[in-house]
C-alpha positions in Angstrom: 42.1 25.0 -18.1 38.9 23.2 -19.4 38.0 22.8 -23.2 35.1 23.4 -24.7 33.6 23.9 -27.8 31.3 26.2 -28.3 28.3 26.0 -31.1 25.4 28.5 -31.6 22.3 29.0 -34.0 21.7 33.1 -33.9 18.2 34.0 -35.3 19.4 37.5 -35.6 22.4 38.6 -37.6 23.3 41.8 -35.1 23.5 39.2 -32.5 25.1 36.8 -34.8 27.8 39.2 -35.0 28.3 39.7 -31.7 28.5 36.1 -30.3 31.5 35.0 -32.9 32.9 37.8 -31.3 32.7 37.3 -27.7 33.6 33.6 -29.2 36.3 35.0 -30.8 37.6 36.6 -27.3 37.6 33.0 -25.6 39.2 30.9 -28.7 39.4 30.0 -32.1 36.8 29.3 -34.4 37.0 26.0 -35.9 33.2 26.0 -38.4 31.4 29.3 -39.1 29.9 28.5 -35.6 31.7 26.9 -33.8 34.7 27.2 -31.4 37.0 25.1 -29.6 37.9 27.6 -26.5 40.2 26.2 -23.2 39.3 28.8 -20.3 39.4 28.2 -16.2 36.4 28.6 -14.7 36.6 32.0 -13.9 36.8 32.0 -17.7 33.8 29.9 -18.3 31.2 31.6 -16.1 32.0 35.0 -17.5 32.0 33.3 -21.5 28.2 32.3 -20.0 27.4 35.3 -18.8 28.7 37.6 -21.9 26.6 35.1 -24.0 23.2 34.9 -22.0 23.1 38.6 -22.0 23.7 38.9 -26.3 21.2 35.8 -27.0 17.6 35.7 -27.1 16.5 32.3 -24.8 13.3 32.3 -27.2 15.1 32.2 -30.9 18.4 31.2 -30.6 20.3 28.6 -29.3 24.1 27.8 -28.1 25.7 24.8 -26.9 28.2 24.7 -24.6 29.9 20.9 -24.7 32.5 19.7 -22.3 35.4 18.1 -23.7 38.3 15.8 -22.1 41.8 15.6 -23.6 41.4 12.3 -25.0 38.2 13.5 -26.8 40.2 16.8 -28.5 42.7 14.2 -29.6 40.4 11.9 -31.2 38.6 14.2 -32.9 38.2 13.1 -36.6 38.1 15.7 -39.8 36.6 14.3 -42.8 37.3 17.5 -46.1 39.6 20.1 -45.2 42.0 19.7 -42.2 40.9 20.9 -39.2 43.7 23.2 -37.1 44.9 21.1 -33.9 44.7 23.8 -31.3 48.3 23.2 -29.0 47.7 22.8 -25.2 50.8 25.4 -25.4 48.8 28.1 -27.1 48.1 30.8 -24.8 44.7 32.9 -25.0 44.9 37.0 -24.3 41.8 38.3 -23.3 42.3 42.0 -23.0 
């Protein structure tokens, strides 16, 4: 299991909607957009694939950003605490 997060600017509110919730499928949203998700690689090229076919490549953009262990540990929260996502958690896609 990789982590990732996952942050997108949606032009469109319809689409808007529908990538927090194909967001939503993968992980756990940590801003209003963005979300920390831990998927295989099977995982990670459908996530891709249910997101290129929602977005528009000329208005909107996502970012898809790599991210080690040490990194997710080391991440700092400045204002309200941030929720530590456990490498024990377990994601159900259904």
């Amino acid at each position: 299991m990789e982590s990732y997060l996952v942050c997108y600017d949606i032009a469109d509110p319809k689409r808007l909607r529908k990538v927090a919730l194909i967001c939503q499928d993968f992980g756990y949203r940590l801003q209003l957009s963005v979300f920390l998700v831990r998927i295989s690689a099977t995982e990670y090229v459908r996530l891709r694939s249910r997101l290129s076919d929602v977005m528009d490549r000329d208005e909107d953009q996502i970012l898809i950003i790599p991210l080690t262990e040490s990194h997710w540990q080391q991440m700092e929260t400045l204002g309200r605490p941030a929720a530590r996502y456990d490498k024990n958690d377990v994601v159900i896609i259904l």
